[in-house]
DOTORNU-496189 format. One record per residue: x, y, z of N, C-alpha, C in turn; residue in three letters. Coordinates in Angstrom, 2 decimals. Layout:
neast_nnorth_nup_caeast_canorth_caup_ceast_cnorth_cup_r
X_Y_Z_X_Y_Z_X_Y_Z_ALA .
...
END
This chain:
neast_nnorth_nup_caeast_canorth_caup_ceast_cnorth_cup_r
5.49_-11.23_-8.48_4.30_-10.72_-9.15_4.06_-9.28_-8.65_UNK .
3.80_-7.95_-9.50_3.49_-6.88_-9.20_1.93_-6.72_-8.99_UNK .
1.62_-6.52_-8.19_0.36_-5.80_-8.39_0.04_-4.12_-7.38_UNK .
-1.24_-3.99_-7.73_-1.59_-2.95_-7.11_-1.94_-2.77_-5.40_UNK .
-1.18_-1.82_-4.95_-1.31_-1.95_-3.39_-2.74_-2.51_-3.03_UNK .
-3.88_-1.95_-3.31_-4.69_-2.24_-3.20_-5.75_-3.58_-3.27_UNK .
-4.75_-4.36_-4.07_-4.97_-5.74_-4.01_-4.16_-6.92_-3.36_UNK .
-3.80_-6.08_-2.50_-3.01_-7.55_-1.24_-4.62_-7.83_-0.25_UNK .
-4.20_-8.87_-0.27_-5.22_-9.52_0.96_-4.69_-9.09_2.28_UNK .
-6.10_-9.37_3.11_-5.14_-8.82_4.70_-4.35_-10.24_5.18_UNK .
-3.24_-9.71_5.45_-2.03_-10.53_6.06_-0.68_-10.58_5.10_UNK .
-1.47_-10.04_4.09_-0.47_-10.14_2.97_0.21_-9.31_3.03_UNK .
1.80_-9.05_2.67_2.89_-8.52_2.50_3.43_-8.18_1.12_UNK .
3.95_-6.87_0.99_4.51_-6.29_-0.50_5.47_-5.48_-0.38_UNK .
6.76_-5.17_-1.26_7.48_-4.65_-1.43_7.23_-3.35_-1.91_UNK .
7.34_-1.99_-1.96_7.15_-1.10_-3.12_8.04_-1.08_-4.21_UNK .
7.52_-0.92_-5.08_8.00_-0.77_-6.52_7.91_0.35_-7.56_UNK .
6.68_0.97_-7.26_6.57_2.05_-7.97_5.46_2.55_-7.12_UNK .
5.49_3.90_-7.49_4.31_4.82_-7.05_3.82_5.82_-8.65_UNK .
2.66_5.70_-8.77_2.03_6.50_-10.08_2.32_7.65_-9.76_UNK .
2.88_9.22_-10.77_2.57_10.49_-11.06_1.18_10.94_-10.34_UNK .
0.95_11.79_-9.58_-0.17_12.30_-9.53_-0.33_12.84_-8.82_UNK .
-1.20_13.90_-7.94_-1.34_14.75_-6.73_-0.57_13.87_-5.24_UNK .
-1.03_13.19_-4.97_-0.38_12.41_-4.10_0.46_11.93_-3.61_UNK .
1.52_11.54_-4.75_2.35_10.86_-5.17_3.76_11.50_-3.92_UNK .
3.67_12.77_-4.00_4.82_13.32_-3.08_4.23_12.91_-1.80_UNK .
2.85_12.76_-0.94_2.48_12.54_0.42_2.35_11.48_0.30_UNK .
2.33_10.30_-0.44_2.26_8.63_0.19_4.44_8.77_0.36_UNK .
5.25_9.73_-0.53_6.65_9.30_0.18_6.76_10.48_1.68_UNK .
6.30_11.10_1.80_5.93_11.93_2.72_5.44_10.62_4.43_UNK .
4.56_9.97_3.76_4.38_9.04_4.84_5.42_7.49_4.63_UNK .
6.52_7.92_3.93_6.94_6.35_4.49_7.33_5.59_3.19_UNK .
6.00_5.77_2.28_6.29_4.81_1.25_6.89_4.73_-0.18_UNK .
7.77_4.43_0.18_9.33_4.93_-0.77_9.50_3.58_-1.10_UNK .
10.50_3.80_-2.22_10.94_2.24_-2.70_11.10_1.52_-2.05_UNK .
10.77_-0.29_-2.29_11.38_-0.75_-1.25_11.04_-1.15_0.04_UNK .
10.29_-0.36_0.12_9.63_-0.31_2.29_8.42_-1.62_1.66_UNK .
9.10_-1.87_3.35_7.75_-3.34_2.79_6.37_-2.54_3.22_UNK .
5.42_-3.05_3.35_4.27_-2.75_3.59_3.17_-3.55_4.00_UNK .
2.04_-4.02_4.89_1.09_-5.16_4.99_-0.11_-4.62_4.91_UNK .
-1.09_-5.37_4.52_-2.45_-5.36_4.71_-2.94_-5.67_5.84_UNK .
-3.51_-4.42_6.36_-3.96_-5.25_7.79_-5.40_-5.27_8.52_UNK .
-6.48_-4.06_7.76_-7.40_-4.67_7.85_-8.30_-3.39_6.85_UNK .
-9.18_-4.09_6.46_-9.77_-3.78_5.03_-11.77_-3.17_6.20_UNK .
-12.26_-1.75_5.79_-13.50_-1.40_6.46_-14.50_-2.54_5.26_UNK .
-15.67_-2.24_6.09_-16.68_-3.27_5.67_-16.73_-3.46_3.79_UNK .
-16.66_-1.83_3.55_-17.04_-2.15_1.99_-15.59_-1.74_1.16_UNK .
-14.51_-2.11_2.19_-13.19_-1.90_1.50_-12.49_-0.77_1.03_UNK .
-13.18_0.18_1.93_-12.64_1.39_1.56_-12.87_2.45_2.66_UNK .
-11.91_3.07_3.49_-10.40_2.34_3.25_-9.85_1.53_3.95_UNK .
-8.68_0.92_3.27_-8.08_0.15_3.75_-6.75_0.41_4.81_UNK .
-6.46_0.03_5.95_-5.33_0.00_6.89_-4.16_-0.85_6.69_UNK .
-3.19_0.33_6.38_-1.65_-0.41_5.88_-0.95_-0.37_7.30_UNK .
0.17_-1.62_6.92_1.25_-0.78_8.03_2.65_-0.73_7.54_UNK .
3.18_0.18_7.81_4.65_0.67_6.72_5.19_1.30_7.83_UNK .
6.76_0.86_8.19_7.71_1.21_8.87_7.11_1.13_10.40_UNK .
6.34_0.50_11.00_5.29_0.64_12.15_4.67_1.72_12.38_UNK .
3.87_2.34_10.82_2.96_3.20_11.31_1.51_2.42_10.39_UNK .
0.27_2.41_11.22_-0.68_2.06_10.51_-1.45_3.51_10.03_UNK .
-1.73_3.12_8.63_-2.10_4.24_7.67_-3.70_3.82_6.91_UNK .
-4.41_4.43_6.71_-5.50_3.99_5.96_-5.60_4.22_4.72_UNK .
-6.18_4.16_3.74_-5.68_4.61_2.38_-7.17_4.29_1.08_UNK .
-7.64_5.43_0.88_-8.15_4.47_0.09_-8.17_3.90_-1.33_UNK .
-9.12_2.90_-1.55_-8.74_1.98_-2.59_-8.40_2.83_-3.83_UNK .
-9.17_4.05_-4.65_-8.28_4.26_-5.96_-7.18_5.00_-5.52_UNK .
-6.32_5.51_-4.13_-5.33_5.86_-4.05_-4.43_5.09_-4.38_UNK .
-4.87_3.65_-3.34_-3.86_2.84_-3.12_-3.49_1.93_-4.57_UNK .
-4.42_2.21_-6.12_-4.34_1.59_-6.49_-3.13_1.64_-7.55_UNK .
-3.02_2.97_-6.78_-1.26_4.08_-7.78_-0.30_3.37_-7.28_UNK .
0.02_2.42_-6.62_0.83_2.04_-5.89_1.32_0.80_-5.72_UNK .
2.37_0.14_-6.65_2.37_-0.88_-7.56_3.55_-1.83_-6.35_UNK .
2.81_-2.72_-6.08_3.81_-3.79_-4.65_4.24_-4.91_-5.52_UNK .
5.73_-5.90_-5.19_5.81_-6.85_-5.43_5.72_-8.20_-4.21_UNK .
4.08_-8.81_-4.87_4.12_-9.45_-3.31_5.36_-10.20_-2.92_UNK .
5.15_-10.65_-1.74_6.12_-10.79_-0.84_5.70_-12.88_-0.83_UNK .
6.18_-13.59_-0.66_5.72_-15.21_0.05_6.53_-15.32_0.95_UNK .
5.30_-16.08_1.95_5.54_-16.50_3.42_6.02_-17.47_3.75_UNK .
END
């Protein structure tokens, strides 16, 4: 199932799959997240924004309409 980075739960795990066109788009592969790289949810601020990834063992924060360019295929445990 694809969805949007931004909608993994914390603990949850995703593949990348795509990243949207847009200002950003060159600095989320700039930090890491390139096809492919897994990625986790790891802990979400009070009103969910932003959220703390971790990709290649770096934890990153991100927030939600960034992360929402950013299309994961979850992962099962």
């Amino acid at each position: 199932m694809i969805i949007p980075l931004n909608k993994l739960k914390i603990g949850q795990k995703g593949i990348i799959k795509n990243i949207e066109p847009g200002p950003l788009e060159d600095r989320f592969y700039d930090l890491g997240f390139t096809k492919e790289a897994i990625v986790e949810c790891v802990l979400k601020s009070p009103f969910n924004d932003p959220t703390a990834y971790k990709i290649k063992g770096t934890l990153i924060a991100i927030r939600e309409e960034d992360a929402a360019t950013i299309k994961v295929g979850v992962m099962d445990e």
